[in-house]
VMD Tcl script that draws the C-alpha trace (Angstrom):
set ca {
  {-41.01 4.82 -28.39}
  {-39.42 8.11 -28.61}
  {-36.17 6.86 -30.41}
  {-37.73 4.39 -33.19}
  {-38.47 5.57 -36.73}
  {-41.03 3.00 -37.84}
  {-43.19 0.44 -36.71}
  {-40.81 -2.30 -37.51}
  {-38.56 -1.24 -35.18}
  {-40.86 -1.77 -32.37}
  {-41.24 -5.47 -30.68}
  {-43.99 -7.80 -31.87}
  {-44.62 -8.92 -27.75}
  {-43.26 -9.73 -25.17}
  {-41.82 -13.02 -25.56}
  {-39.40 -11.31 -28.85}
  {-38.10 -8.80 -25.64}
  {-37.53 -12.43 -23.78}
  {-35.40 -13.69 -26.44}
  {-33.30 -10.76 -26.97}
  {-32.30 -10.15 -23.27}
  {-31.27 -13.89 -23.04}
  {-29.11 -13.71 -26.53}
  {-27.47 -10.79 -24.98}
  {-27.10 -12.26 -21.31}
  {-25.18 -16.00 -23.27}
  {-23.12 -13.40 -25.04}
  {-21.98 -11.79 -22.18}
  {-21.57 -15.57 -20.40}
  {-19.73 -16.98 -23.40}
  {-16.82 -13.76 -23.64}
  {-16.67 -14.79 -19.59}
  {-16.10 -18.03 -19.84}
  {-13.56 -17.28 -22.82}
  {-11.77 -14.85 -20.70}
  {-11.40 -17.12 -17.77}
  {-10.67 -19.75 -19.85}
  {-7.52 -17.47 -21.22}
  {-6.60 -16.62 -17.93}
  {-6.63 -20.25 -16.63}
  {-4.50 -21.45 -19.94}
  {-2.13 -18.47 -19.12}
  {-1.17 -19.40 -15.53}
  {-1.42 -23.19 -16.23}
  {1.57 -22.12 -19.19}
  {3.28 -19.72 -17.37}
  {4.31 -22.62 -14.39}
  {7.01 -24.06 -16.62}
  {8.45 -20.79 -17.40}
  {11.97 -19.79 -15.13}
  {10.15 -16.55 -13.79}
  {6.19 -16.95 -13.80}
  {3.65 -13.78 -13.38}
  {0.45 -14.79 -13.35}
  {0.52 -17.45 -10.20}
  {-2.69 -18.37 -8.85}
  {-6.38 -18.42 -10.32}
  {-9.24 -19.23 -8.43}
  {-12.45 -19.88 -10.05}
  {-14.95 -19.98 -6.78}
  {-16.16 -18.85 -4.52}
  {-14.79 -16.04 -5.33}
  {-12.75 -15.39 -8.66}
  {-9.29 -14.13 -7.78}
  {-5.90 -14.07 -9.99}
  {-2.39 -13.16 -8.29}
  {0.15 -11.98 -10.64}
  {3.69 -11.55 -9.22}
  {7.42 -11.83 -10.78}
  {9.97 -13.74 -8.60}
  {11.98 -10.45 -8.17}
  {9.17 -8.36 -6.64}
  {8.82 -11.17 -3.87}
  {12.33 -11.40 -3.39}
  {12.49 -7.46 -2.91}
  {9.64 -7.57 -0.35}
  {11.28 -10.04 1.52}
  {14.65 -7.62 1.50}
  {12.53 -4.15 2.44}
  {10.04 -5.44 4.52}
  {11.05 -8.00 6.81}
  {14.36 -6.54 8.69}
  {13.99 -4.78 11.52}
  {17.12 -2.67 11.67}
  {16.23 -1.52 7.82}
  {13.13 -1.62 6.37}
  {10.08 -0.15 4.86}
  {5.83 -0.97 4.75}
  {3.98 -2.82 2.75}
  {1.70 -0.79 1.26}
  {-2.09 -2.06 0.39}
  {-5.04 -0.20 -1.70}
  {-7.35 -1.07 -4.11}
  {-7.98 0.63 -6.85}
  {-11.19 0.73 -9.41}
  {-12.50 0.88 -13.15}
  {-9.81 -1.14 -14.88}
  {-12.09 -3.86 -16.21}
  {-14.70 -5.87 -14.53}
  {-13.16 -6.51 -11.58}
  {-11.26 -4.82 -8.53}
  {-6.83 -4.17 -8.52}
  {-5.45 -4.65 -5.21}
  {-1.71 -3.87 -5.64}
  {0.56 -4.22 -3.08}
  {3.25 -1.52 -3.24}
  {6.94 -1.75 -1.16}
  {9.87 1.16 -1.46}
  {12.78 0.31 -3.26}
  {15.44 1.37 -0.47}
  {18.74 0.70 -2.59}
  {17.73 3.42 -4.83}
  {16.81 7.05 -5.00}
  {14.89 8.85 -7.07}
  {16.79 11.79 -9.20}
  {13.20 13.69 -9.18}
  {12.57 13.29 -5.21}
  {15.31 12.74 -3.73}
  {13.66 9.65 -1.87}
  {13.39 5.76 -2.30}
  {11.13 4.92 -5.28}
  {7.87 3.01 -4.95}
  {7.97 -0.31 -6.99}
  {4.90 -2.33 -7.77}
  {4.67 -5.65 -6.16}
  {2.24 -8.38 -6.09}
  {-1.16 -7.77 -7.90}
  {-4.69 -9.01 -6.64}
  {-6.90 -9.02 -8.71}
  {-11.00 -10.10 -7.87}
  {-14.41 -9.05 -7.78}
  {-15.26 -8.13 -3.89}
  {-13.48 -5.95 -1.52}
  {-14.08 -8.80 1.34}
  {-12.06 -10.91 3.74}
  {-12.15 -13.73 2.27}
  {-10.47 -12.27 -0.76}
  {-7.77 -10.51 0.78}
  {-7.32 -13.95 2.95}
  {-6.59 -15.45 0.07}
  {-4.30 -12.73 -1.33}
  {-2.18 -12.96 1.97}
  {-1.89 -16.22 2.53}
  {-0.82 -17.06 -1.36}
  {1.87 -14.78 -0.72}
  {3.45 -16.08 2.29}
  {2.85 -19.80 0.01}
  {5.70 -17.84 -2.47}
  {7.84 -16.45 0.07}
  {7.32 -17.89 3.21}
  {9.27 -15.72 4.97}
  {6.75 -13.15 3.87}
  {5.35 -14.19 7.09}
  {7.68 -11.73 9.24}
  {6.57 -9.12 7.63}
  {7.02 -5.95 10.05}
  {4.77 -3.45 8.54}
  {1.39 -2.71 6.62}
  {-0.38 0.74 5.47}
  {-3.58 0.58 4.88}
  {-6.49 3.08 4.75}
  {-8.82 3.29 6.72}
  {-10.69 0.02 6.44}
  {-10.13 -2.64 8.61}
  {-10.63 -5.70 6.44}
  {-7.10 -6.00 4.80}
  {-5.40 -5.26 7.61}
  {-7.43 -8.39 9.15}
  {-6.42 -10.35 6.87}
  {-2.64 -10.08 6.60}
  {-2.12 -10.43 10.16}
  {-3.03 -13.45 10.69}
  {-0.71 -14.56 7.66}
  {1.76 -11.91 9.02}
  {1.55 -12.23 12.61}
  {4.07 -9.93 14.12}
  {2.80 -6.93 11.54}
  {1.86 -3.71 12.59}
  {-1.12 -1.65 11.11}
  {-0.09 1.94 10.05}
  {-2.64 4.03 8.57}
  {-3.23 6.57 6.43}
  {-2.81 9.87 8.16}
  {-4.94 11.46 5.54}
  {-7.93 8.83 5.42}
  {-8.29 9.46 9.22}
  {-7.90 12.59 9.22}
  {-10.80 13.15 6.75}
  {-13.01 10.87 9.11}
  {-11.91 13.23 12.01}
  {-12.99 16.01 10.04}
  {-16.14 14.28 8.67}
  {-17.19 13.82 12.19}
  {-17.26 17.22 13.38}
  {-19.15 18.61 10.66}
  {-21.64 16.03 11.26}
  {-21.89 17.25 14.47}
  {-22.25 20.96 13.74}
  {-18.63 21.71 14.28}
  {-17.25 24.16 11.37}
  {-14.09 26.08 10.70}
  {-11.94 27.08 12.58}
  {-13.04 25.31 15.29}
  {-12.19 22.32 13.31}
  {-9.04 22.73 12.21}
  {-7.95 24.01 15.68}
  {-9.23 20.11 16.58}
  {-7.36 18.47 13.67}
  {-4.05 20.31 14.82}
  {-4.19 19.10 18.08}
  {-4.47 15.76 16.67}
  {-1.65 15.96 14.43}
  {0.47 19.03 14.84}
  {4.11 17.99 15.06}
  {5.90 17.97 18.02}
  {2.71 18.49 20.26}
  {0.21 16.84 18.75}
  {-1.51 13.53 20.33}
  {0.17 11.57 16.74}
  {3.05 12.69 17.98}
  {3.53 11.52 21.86}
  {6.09 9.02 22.36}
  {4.68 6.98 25.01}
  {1.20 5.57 25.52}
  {1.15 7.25 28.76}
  {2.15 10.51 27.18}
  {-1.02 9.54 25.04}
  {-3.61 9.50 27.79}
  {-2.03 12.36 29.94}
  {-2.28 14.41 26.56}
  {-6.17 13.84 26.65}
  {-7.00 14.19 30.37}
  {-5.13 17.71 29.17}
  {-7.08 18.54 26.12}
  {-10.79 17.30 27.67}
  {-11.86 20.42 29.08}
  {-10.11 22.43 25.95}
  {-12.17 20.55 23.11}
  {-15.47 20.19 25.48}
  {-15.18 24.12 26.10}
  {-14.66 25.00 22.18}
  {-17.28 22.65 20.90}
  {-20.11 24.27 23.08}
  {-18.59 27.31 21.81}
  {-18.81 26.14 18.16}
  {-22.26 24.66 18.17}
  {-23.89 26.71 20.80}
  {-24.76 23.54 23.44}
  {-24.17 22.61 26.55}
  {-23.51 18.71 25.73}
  {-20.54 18.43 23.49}
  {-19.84 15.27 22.10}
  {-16.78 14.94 20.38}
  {-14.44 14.58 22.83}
  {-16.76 11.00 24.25}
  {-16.65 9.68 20.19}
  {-13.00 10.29 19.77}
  {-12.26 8.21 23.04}
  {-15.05 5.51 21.45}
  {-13.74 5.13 18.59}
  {-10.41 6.85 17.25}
  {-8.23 6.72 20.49}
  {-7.09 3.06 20.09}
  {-6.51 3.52 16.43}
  {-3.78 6.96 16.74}
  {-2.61 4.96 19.67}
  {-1.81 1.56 17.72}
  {-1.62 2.74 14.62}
  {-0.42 6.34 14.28}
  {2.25 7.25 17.09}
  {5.37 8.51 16.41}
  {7.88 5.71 17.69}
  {5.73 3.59 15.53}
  {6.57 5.67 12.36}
  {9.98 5.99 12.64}
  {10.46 1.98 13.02}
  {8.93 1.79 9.75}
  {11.12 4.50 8.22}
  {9.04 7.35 8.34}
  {11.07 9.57 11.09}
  {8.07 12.23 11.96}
  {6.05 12.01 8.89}
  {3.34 10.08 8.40}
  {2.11 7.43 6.44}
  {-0.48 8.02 3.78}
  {-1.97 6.22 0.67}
  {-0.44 8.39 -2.07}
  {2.22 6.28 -3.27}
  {-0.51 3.80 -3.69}
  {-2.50 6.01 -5.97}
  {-0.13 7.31 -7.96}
  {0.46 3.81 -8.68}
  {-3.23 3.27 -9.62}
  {-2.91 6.05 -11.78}
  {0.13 4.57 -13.94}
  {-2.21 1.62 -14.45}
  {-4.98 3.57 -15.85}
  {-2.24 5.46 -18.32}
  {-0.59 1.51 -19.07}
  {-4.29 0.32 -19.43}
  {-5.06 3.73 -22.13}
  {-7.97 5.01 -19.56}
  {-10.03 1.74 -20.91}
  {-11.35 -1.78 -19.30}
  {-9.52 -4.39 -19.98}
  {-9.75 -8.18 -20.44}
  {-8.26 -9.48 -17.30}
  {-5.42 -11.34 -19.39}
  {-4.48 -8.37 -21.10}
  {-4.51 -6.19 -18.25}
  {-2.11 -9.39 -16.54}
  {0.33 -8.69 -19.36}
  {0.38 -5.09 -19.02}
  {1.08 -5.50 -14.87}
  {4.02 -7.50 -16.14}
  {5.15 -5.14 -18.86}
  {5.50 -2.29 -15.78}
  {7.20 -4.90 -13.18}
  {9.62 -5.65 -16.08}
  {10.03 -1.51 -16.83}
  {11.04 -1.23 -13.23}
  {13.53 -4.09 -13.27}
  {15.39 -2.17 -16.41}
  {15.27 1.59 -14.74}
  {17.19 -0.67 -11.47}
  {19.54 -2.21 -13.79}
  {19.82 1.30 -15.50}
  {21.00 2.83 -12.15}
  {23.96 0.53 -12.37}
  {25.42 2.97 -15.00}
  {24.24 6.18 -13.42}
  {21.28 6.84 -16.64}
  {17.29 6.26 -15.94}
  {15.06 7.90 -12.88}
  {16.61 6.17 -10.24}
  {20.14 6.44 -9.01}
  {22.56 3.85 -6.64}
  {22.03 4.96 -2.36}
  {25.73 5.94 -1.63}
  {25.58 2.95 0.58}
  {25.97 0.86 -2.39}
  {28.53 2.68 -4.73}
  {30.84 -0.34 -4.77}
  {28.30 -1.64 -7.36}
  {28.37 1.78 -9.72}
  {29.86 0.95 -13.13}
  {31.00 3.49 -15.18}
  {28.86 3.22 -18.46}
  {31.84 2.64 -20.67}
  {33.18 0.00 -18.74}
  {29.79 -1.72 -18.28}
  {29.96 -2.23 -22.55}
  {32.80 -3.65 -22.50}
  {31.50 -6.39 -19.72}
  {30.11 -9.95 -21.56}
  {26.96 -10.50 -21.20}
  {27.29 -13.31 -18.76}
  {29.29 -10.57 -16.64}
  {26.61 -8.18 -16.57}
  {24.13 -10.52 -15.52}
  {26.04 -11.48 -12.56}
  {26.88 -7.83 -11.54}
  {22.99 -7.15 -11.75}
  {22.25 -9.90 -9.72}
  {24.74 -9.29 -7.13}
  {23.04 -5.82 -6.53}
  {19.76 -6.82 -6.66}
  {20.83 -9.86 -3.56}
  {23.25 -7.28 -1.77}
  {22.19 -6.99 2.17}
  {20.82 -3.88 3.30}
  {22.57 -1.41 5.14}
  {21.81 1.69 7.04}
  {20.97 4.61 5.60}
  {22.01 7.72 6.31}
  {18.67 9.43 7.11}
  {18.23 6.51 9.16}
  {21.16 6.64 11.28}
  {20.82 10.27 11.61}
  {17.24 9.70 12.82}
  {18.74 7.10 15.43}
  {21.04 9.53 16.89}
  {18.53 12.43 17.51}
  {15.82 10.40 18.90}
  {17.92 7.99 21.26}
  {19.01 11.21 22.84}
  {15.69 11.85 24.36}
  {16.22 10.03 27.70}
  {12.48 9.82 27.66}
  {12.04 7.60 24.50}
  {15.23 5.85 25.78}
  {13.04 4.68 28.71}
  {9.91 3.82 26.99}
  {11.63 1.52 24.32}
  {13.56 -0.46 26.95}
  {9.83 -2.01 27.64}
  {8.37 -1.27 24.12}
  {7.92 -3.98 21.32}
  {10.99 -5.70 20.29}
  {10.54 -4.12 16.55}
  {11.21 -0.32 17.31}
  {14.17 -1.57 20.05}
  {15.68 -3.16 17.12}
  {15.89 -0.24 14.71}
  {16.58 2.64 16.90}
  {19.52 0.49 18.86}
  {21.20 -1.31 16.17}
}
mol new
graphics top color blue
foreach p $ca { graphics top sphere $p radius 0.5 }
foreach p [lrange $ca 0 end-1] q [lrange $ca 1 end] { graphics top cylinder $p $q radius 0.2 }
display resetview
């Protein structure tokens, strides 16, 4: 009533407001249909092409649409499934780039370096892309990838946050994976937890650094026995600063933490953990994933998307990668060649001078060269196998972090 400016503009009854609302609800039907219609027609195409990227569609129960180039799952195979040289797999969805949810799945690049960081680039690898953040979805997402690249399946590593679902999931595509998680999610929840129970600063950050201070925090024991010796040790500590902190008698932190956060730092946080995974004594976090998510929002212009168009623009920045690795070849672009692979360098005049068949097969012999050890890896090898102490506990620990330190 308050925004009309004659009578005309007001609705004769009811049934007029009935006919409007279910014009508007076909309109928004038919542009769905259409768009999934475009989406099917563009995978369907796409199959007789040498080097698909939109893969799979699946209408129901659940629409879900995996876009991935042949390079990025060859790549993942290379980083993520050696255990003397590899990195994580790296999941996160993301939000508000059309109707529908982005799970990207992001993997370090570990023949390259970037000129800015000094460290191995992320690169963007397969894309989910679907309406609920559920198993069933990221069941699907896992076990379409391991359809692509079976050997996807010995997959060594995945970050996640904080949830448990997609970790779920990939595992039992992924069996021998290992969850790590994001240092920074949990610690949040840590700190989340204290205020709720009437713990403030400092008395919380004195709790967070015995969590995760390096060297002598719980994160960083090397043994699950160092683990539970470390927390027979800091029992009385936290119990005595908590009363302190909220003025009781009954403190309760010390009871939840053993509830419900020991088995996760324990399985999913320690340090020999992080250095199999390439780490050393940081930890894992998220970020790489959302910087990610953010160059999606700048490729998508801040805006929703039809899900086609936001396919083609996913493919656009898996094919910009692809040219700053070839770039690297001839020293120009972000990225430069590891000194462990300077035998494929080409000086840039040379590289003109090179037919194009020859250039293609350099590229390609780059991109399918084996790994081999880096240097910050080796160096991390020697420092840490000098601790008789870790020597001991990896003799009996999993096979994966015997592998890396030993090889």
């Amino acid at each position: 009533m308050k925004h009309v400016s004659s009578p005309l503009e007001l609705p004769r009854n009811t049934k007029q407001i009935y006919n409007v609302k279910q014009t508007q609800k076909s309109a928004v039907a038919g542009k769905d249909r259409d768009s999934m219609f475009q989406l099917i027609k563009a995978c369907k195409d796409q199959q007789s092409l040498a080097d698909p990227y939109i893969r799979v569609v699946q209408c129901a129960p659940e629409f879900c649409c995996i876009c991935s180039s042949d390079l990025q799952l060859m790549e993942m195979d290379m980083f993520l499934t050696n255990p003397s040289e590899c990195t994580i797999m790296g999941i996160d969805p993301t939000f508000n780039l059309g109707e529908f949810v982005v799970t990207p799945i992001v993997y370090k690049n570990l023949k390259l370096i970037h000129r800015r960081t000094g460290e191995c680039p992320t690169f963007l690898g397969p894309v989910l892309i679907h309406q609920t953040k559920t198993e069933r979805a990221f069941d699907f997402f896992a076990s379409s990838i391991v359809s692509l690249r079976n050997t996807l399946a010995d997959t060594l590593f995945i970050g996640t946050d904080d949830e448990c679902s997609i970790f779920n999931s990939f595992s039992r595509y992924m069996p021998i994976s290992k969850n790590m998680q994001c240092q920074r999610h949990v610690r949040l929840n840590l700190e989340r937890e204290l205020h709720t129970l009437g713990i403030n600063n400092p008395y919380t950050n004195q709790f967070v650094k015995d969590i995760f201070d390096k060297n002598v925090g719980l994160a960083d024991c090397l043994t699950d026995t160092d683990l539970e010796n470390k927390l027979l040790e800091l029992k009385p500590i936290w119990n005595l600063r908590e009363c302190e902190s909220r003025k009781t008698t009954e403190p309760a932190f010390y009871t939840w933490f053993l509830k419900y956060k020991k088995n996760l730092v324990q399985n999913c946080l320690l340090l020999p953990l992080r250095i199999s995974c390439g780490f050393g004594f940081s930890h894992y976090t998220t970020n790489a994933n959302e910087s990610l998510n953010n160059r999606f929002k700048q490729k998508t212009d801040y805006q929703e998307n039809e899900v086609t168009v936001f396919c083609t623009k996913m493919r656009e920045l898996a094919d910009e990668q692809k040219k700053d690795t070839e770039k690297a070849i001839i020293g120009i672009g972000p990225y430069q060649i590891r000194t462990e692979y300077i035998e494929h360098v080409q000086p840039s005049h040379a590289w003109f001078k090179l037919s194009e068949s020859s250039r293609s097969k350099h590229i390609t012999a780059f991109l399918k060269a084996p790994l081999k050890p880096s240097q910050f890896r080796s160096s991390i090898r020697i420092s840490l196998v000098n601790s008789l102490e870790l020597q001991e506990h990896l003799l009996t620990h999993n096979h994966i972090i015997k592998v890396y330190l030993f090889h």
